[in-house]
Every structure is written in structure tokens, then in C-alpha cells.
FISEKOL-32289 format. One line per 3 residues: their letters; for each residue x, y, z of N, C-alpha, C. Coordinates in steps of 0.1 Angstrom, whole numbers, plus 5000, padded with zeros to 4 digits. Atoms other than C-alpha are relative to their C-alpha. Example, Ala and Ser with C-alpha at 12.3 -4.5 7.8 and 13.67 -1.06 7.14 Angstrom:
2
as) 5009,4988,5000,5123,4955,5078,5009,5012,5000  4991,4989,5000,5137,4989,5071,4992,5011,5008
! end
This chain:
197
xxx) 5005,4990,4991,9507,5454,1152,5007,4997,5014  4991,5003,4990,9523,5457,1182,4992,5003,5010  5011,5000,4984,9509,5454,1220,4993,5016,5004
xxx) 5008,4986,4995,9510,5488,1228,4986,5006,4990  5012,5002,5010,9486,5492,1195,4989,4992,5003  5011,5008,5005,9465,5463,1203,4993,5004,5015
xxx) 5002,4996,4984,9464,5475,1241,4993,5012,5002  5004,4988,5005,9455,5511,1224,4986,4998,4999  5012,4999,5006,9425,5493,1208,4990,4993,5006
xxx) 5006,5009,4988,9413,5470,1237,4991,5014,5010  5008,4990,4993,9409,5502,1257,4991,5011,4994  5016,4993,5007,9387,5524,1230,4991,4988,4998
xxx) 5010,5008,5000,9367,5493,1224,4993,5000,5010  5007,5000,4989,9359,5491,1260,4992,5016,5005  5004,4989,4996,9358,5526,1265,4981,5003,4989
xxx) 5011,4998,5008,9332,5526,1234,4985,4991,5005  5009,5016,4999,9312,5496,1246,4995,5006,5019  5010,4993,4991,9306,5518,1282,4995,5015,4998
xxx) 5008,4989,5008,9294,5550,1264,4996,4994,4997  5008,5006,5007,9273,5528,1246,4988,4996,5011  5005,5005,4987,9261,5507,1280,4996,5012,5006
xxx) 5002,4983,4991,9257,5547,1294,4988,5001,4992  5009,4991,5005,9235,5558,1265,4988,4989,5003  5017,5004,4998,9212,5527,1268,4994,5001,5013
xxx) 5009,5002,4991,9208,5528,1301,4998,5016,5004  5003,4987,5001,9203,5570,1298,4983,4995,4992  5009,5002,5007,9175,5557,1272,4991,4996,5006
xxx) 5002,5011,4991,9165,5530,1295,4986,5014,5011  5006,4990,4989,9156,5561,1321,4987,5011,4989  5012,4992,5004,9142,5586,1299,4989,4991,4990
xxx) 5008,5012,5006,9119,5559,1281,4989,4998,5013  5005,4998,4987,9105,5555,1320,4994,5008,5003  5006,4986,4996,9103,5592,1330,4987,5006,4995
xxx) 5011,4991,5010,9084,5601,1296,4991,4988,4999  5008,5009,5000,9061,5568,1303,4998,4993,4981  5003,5011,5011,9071,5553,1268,5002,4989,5000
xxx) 5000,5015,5000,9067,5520,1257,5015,4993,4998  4984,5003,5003,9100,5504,1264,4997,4984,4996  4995,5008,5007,9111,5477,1245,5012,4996,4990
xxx) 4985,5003,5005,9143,5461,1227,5006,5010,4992  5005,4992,5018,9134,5480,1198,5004,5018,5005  4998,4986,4996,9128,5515,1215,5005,5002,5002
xxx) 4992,5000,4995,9156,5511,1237,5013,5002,4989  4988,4998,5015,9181,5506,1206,4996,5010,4995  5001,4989,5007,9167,5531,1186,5000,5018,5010
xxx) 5000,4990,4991,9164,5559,1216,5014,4999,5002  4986,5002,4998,9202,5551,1224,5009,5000,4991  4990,4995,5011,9215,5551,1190,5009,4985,5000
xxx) 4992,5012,4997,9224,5516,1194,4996,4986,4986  5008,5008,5009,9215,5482,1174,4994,4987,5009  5004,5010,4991,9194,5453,1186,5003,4994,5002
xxx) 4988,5017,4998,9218,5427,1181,5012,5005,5012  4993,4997,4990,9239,5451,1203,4995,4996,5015  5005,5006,4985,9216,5447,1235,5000,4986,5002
xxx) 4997,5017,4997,9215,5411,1231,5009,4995,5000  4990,5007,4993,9249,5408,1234,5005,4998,5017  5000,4999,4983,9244,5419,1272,4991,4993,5005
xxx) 5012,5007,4995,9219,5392,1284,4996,5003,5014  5006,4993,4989,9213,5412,1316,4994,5015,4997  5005,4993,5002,9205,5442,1301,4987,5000,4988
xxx) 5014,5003,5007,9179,5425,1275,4995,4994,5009  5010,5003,4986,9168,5409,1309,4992,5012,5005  5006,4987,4991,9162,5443,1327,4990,5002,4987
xxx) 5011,4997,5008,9147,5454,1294,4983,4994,4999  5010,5010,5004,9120,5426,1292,4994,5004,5013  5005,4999,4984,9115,5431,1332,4990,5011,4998
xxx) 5006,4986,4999,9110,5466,1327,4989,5004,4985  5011,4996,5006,9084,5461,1299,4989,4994,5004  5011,5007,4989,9065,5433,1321,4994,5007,5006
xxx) 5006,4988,4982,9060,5456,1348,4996,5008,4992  5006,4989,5009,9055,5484,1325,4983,4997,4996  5014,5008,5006,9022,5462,1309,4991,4996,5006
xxx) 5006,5004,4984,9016,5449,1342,4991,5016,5004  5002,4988,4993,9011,5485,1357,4989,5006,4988  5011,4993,5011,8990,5502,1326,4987,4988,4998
xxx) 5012,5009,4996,8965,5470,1328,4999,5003,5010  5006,4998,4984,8966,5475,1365,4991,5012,5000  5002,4984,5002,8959,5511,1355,4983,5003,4999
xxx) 5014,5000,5002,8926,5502,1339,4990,4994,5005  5004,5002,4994,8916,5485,1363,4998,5003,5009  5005,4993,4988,8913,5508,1390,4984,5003,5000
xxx) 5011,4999,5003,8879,5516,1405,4996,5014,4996  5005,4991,5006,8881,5553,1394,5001,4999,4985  5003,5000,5015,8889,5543,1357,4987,4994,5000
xxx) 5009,5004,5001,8862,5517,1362,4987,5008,4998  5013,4988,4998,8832,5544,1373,5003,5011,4987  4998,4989,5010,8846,5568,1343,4994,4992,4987
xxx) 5007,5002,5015,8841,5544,1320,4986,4991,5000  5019,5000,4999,8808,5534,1333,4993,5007,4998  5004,4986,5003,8799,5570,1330,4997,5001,4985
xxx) 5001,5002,5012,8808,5565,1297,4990,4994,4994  5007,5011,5008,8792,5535,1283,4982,5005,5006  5014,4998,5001,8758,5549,1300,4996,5009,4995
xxx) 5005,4989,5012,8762,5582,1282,4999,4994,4988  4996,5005,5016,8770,5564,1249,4984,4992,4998  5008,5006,5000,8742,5541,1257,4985,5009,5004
xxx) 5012,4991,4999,8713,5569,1264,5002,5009,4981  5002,4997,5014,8728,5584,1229,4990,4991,4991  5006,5008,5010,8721,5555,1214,4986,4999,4998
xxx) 5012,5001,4996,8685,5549,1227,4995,5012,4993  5009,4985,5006,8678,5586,1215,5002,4997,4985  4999,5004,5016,8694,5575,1179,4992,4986,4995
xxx) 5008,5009,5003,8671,5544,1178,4986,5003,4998  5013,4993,4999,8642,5563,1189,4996,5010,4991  5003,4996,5010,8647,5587,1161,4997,4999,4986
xxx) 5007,5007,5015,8650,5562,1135,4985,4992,4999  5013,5007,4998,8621,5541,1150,4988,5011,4996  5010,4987,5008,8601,5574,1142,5001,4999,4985
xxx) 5001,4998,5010,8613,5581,1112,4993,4988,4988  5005,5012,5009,8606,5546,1097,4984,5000,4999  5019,4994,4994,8567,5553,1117,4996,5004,4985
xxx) 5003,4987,5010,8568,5581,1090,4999,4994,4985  4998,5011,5011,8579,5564,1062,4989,4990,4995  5009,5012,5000,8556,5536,1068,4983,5007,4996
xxx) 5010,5000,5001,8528,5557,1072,4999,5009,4987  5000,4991,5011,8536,5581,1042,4995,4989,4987  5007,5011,5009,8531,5545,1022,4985,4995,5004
xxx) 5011,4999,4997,8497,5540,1038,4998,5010,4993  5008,4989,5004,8484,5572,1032,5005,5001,4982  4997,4997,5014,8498,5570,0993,4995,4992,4996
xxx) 5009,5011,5008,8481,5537,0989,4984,4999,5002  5015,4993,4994,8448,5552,1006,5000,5010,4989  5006,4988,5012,8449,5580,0978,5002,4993,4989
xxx) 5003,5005,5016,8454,5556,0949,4988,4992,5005  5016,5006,5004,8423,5535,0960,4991,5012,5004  5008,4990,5002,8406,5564,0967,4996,5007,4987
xxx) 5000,4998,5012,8415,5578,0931,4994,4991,4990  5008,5013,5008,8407,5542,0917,4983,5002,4999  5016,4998,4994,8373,5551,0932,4992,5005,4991
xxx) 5005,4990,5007,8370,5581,0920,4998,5000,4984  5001,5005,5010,8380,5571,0887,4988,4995,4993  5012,5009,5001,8353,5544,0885,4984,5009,5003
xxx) 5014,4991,4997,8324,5570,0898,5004,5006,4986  4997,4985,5009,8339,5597,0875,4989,4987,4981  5002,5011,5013,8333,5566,0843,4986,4996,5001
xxx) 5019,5002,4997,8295,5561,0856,5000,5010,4998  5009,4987,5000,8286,5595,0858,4999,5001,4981  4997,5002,5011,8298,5596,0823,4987,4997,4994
xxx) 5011,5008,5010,8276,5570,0807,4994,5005,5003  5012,4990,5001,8247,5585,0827,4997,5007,4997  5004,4986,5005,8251,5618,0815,4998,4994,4982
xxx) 4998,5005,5010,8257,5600,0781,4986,4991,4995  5013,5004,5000,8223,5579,0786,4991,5007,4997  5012,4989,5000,8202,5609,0796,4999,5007,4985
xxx) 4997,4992,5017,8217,5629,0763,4994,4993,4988  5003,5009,5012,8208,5598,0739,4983,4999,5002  5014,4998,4999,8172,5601,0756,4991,5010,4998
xxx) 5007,4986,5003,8167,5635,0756,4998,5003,4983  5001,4997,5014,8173,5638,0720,4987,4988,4992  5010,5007,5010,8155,5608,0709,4981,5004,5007
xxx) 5013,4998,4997,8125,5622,0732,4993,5015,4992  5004,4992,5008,8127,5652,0710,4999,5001,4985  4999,5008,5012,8132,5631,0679,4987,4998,5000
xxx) 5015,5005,4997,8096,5615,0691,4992,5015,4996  5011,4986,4999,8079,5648,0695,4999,5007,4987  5002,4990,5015,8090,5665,0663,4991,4993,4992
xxx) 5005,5005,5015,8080,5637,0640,4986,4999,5002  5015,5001,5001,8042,5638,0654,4994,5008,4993  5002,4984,5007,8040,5672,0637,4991,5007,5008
xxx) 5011,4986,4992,8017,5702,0641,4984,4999,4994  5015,5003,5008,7979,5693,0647,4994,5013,5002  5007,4990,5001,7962,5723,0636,4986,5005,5006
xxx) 5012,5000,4993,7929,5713,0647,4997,5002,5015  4997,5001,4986,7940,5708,0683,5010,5008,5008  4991,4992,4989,7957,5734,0700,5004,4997,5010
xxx) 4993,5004,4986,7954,5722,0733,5012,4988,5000  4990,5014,5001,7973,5690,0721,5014,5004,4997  4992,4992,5004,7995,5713,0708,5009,5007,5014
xxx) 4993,4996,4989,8003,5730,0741,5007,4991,5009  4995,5012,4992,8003,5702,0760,5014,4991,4996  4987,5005,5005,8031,5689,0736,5012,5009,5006
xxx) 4989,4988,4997,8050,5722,0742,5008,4994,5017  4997,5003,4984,8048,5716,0780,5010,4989,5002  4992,5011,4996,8057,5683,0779,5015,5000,4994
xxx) 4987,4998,5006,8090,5693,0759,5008,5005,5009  4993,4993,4988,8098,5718,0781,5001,4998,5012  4998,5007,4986,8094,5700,0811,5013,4991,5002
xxx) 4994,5010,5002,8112,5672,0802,5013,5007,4997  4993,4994,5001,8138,5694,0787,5007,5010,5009  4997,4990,4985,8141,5719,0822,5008,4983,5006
xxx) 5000,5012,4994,8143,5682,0839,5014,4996,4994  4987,5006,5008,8170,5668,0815,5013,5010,5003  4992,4990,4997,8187,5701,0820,5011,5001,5012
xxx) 4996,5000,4986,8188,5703,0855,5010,4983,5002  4994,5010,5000,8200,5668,0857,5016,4996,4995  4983,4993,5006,8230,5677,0832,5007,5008,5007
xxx) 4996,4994,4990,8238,5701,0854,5006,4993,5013  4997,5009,4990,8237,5681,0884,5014,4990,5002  4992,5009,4999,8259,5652,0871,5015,5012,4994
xxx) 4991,4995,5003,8282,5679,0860,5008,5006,5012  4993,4996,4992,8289,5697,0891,5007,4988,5005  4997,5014,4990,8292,5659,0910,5015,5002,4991
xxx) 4991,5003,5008,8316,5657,0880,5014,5006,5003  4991,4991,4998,8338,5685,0883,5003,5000,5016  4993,5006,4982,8342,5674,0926,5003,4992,4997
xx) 4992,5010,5000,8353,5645,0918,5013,5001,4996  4990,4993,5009,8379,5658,0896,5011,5011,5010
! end
């Protein structure tokens, strides 16, 4: 190779290596302007470059590093002002009255819940209750029936005194008394019967 060749390729190298040094620090800028996150990484890849390339310039991976300090610096500073501060106290006391209304509607709802189990365990002992009445009435009606009959069982077998009529009537009465009575009574535990029910 001869000088003028190697002197050829000295000066496109150079010439390539400040187009290169141009685009990153074109990157450098719009990376800034458009408030993105600059770093090694974005800077190479926004510039069309590689990262091993910027770290061959150890002042331009300096500026880089500078210019993401401050960048990080400045957007923490950011949030620290006292109009973000008041915004996002605005915030957190809206979020925080939400909440209070979403606690206060589950605290209800549970209320509900809770009391829907009461009242379900208030109608099974009430049913138990009823149950247990319903199972008395029963036998009583079941009692009176085994009485009535055997009081009509009594009566038939004295037979018919011929001689004595009035004894005769007086039997009648006392059947039919007893039997109105027995009646009514059947009646009675029947309606109770059918409210309970």
C-alpha cells in the first residue's frame, strides 16, 4: 500500500469518526429538546452508533453521564416542587375520601349480610317452635279423638232402657253435648293448626 493510499484512508477514517462525533452529539441534543432519557445506550442507538464506540471518547461518555445526572437531578427536583406537592395532596385526599366511601359500603354490606344470618337463624328457631307446637296439637287432637270415641263406645254398650225414657234422653243429651264440645274443640285445634302451618 502506498502512502498516498494509506494517507487516503487516514483521512476517511477521520472524516468518518467526525460524522459519527456530529450524529452523536445531534442525538445528544435532540434526546434533550424531546426531554428523553439520555443515556449511553439511547445516545448510541439514537445516533446510529455502538456503545463500545462512545467509550472510546472518554469525554463524550463523561458529558453523557453529566447530562443524565442532571437530567435525574432536575425530574426529582421536578417532584419536588410545592405545586406538584399540593397536586398530589389533592390527590391522595381524593383517593382517600374514595376509599372511606368504599369501606363504608362494604361495612354496610357485611351489616347486611350479618343481619340476613340473624334473621335466618331467628326463623329456624321460630320454625323449630313451631314445629314442636304443631307435634302437641297433634297428640291433643289425637287424645280428644281416642276419648271421644271410647265415650261413645261407653254409651252404646249401656243399651236402650225401655222403661226409662228420661234416662234415655238424658243419655242422648249427654252424647250430644259431649260430642258439639268434642267437635268444637276439633275444630279449634284445627284452625290453631293450619296458622301455624
Amino acid at each position: 500500500m502506498s502512502n498516498k493510499q494509506i494517507a487516503a484512508l487516514t483521512i476517511a477514517s477521520q472524516q468518518k469518526q467526525k460524522i459519527a462525533l456530529a450524529r452523536t452529539e445531534e442525538a445528544i441534543e435532540y434526546l434533550i429538546e424531546n426531554n428523553f432519557k439520555i443515556t449511553v445506550r439511547s445516545v448510541a442507538k439514537t445516533a446510529g452508533v455502538s456503545v463500545s464506540y462512545i467509550y472510546k471518547y472518554p469525554e463524550l461518555a463523561y458529558k453523557i453521564q453529566t447530562l443524565r445526572d442532571r437530567q435525574k437531578y432536575n425530574l426529582d427536583s421536578e417532584k419536588c416542587l410545592p405545586s406538584n406537592i399540593n397536586q398530589q395532596l389533592k390527590k391522595l385526599k381524593s383517593e382517600k375520601i374514595e376509599l372511606i366511601g368504599k369501606i363504608e359500603e362494604l361495612n354496610n354490606y357485611i351489616n347486611a349480610i350479618e343481619e340476613k344470618g340473624k334473621s335466618l337463624t331467628k326463623l329456624q328457631i321460630e320454625n323449630l317452635q313451631l314445629q314442636t307446637e304443631n307435634q302437641q296439637l297433634k297428640q291433643e287432637l289425637e287424645y280428644i279423638k281416642q276419648n271421644l270415641h271410647k265415650t261413645r263406645s261407653f254409651i252404646l254398650s249401656q243399651g236402650y232402657d225401655t222403661q226409662d225414657e228420661v234416662v234415655m234422653e238424658t243419655r242422648k243429651r249427654v252424647v250430644q253435648k259431649i260430642t258439639s264440645e268434642n267437635t268444637k274443640v276439633i275444630k279449634t285445634i284445627r284452625k290453631e293448626f293450619k296458622k301455624e302451618i
